[in-house]
C-alpha positions as CSV (number, residue, x, y, z in Angstrom):
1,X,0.0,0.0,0.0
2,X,1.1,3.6,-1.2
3,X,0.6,6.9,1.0
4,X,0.0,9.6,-0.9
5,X,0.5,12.9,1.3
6,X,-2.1,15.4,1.0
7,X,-1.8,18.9,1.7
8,X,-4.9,20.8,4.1
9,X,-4.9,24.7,4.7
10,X,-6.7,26.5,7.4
11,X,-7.6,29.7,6.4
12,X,-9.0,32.6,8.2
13,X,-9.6,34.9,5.4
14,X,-11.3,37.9,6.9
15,X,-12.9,38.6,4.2
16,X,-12.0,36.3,0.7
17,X,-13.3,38.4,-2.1
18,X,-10.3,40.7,-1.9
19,X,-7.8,37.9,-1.9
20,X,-9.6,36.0,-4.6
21,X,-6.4,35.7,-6.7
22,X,-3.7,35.5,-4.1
23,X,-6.4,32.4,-2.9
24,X,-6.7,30.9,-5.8
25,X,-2.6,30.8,-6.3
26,X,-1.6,29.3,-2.7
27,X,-3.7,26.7,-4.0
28,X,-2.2,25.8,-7.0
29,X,1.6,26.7,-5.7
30,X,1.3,24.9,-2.7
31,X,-0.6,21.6,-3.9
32,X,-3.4,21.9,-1.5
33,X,-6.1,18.8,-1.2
34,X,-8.0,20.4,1.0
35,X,-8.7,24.0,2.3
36,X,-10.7,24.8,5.3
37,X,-11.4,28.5,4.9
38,X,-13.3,30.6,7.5
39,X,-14.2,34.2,8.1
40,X,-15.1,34.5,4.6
41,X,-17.1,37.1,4.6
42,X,-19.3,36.2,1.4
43,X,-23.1,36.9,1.0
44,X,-24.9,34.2,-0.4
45,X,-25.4,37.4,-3.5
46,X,-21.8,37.7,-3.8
47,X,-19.9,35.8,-7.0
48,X,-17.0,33.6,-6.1
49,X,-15.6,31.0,-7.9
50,X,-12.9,28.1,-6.8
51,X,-11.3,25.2,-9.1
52,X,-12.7,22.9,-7.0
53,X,-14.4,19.3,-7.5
54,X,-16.7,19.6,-4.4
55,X,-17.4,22.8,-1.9
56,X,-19.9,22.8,1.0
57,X,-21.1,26.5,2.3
58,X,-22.6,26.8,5.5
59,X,-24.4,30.1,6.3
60,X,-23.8,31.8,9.8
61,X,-26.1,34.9,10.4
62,X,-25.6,36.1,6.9
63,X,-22.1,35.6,6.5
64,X,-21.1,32.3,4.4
65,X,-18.2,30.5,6.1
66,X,-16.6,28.0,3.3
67,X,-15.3,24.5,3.0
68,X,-13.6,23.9,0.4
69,X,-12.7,20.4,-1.1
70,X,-10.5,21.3,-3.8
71,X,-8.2,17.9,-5.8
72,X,-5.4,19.4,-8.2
73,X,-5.8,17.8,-11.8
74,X,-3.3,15.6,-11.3
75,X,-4.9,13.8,-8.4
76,X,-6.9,10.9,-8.0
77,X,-10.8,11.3,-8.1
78,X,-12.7,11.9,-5.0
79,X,-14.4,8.8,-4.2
80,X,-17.8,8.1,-4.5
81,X,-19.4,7.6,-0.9
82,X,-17.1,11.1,-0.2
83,X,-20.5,13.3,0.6
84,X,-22.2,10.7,2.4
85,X,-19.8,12.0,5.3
86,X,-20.6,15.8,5.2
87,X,-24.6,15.1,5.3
């Protein structure tokens, strides 16, 4: 058996839409699996997109706090049973 290592970032934005880009590059510069971002700041009105394969939003008195499942290209699918554990 093979262990891959897979790269989690915790995040507290204070507030994401102004970091969008500098986001979106930590990301792809660092290799990150998975990023756990708080603090977002986001309405659920506001426009923000993330190369991700699978994102769950939970809404906190009007503010949206993000998880983020984001897998690189070059990684292997997320498996199929993988949202039967965020429900």
């Amino acid at each position: 058996m093979t262990r891959e290592i897979i790269e989690v970032l915790h995040w507290n934005a204070n507030g994401i839409k102004r970091q969008e880009l500098e986001f979106h590059n930590v990301l792809i510069n660092h290799d990150i699996a998975v990023a756990l971002v708080c603090e977002t700041h986001l309405t659920p009105d506001m426009n923000f997109n993330l190369p991700a394969t699978g994102i769950k939003i939970s809404d906190c008195d009007g503010l949206v706090n993000l998880l983020s499942i984001y897998y690189p290209l070059n990684r292997d699918p997320i498996p199929s049973d993988f949202n039967s554990i965020h429900k």
